[in-house]
C-alpha positions in Angstrom: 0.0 0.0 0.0 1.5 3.2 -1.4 1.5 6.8 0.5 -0.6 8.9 -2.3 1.3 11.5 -3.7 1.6 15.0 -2.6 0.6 17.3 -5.0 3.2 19.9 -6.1 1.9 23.0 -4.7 1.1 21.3 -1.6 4.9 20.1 -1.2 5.9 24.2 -2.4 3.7 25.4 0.5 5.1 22.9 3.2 8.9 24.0 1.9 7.5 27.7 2.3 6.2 27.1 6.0 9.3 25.2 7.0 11.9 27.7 6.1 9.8 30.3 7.7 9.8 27.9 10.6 13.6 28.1 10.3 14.0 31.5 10.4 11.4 32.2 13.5 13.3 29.1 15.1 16.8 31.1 14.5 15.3 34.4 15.9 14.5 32.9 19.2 10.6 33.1 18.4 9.5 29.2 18.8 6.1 29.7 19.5 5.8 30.7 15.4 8.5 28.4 14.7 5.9 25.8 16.2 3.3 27.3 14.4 5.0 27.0 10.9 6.2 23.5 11.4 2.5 22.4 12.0 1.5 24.4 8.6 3.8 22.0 6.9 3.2 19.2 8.2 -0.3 19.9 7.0 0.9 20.3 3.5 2.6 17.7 3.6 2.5 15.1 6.6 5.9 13.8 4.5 8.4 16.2 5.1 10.7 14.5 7.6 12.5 17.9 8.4 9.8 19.5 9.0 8.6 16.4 11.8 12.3 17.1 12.8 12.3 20.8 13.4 9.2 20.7 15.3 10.7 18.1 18.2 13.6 20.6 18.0 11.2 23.9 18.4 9.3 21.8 21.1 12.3 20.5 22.9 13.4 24.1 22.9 9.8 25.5 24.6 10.5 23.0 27.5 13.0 25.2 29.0 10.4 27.9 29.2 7.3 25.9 29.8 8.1 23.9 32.7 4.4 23.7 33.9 3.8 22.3 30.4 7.1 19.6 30.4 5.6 16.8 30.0 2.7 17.5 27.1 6.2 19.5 25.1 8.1 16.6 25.8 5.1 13.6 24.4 4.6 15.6 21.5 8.2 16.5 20.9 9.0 12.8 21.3 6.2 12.3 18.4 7.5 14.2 16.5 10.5 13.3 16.0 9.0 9.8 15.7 7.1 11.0 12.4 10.6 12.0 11.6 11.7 8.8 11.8 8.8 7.1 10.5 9.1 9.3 7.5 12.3 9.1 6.3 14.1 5.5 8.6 17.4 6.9 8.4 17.0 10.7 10.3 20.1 10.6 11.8 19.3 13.8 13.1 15.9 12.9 14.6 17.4 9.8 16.0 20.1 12.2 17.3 17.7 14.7 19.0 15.8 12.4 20.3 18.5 10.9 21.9 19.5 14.3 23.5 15.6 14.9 24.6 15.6 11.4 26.5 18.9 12.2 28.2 18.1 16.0 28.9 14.7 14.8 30.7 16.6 11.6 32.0 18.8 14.2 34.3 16.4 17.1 34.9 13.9 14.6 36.6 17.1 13.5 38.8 
């Protein structure tokens, strides 16, 4: 069973959202990082980066949202399991998510 194909322009506006993502994510303004990723994941629910860069902008919120560690850290745990699930050999998702597990591992210590 093949993933149906995503349709040209829907792959151009999910490329759009996640370089916009990128630069919001490089000003220090994750909440529309966040925001961005999600728009192109909803283009296109195949962009592996995109999954990527949203565990990374979500990782990122936890050290500002403590009250809201542990719903950042499920979903930035998904995410980067989209990543993975995406595209199997994400060495960076695999990485970050790695660094996630090991940042929580010692915060809850």
């Amino acid at each position: 069973n093949r993933e149906p194909e995503i349709p040209i322009h829907r792959q151009r506006e999910a490329q759009q959202a996640f370089l916009s993502g990128n630069s919001f994510f490089e000003q220090g303004d994750i909440a529309s990082a966040v925001m961005m990723y999600r728009s192109a994941i909803t283009s296109n629910p195949n962009h592996a980066d995109a999954w990527c860069n949203l565990g990374n902008a979500l990782s990122a919120a936890l050290q500002y949202n403590t009250e809201r560690r542990e719903t950042l850290y499920a979903e930035a745990m998904r995410a980067y399991d989209n990543a993975i699930a995406v595209n199997r050999k994400h060495v960076e998702a695999y990485f970050n998510k790695g660094v996630l597990l090991h940042t929580l591992e010692n915060i809850d210590e």
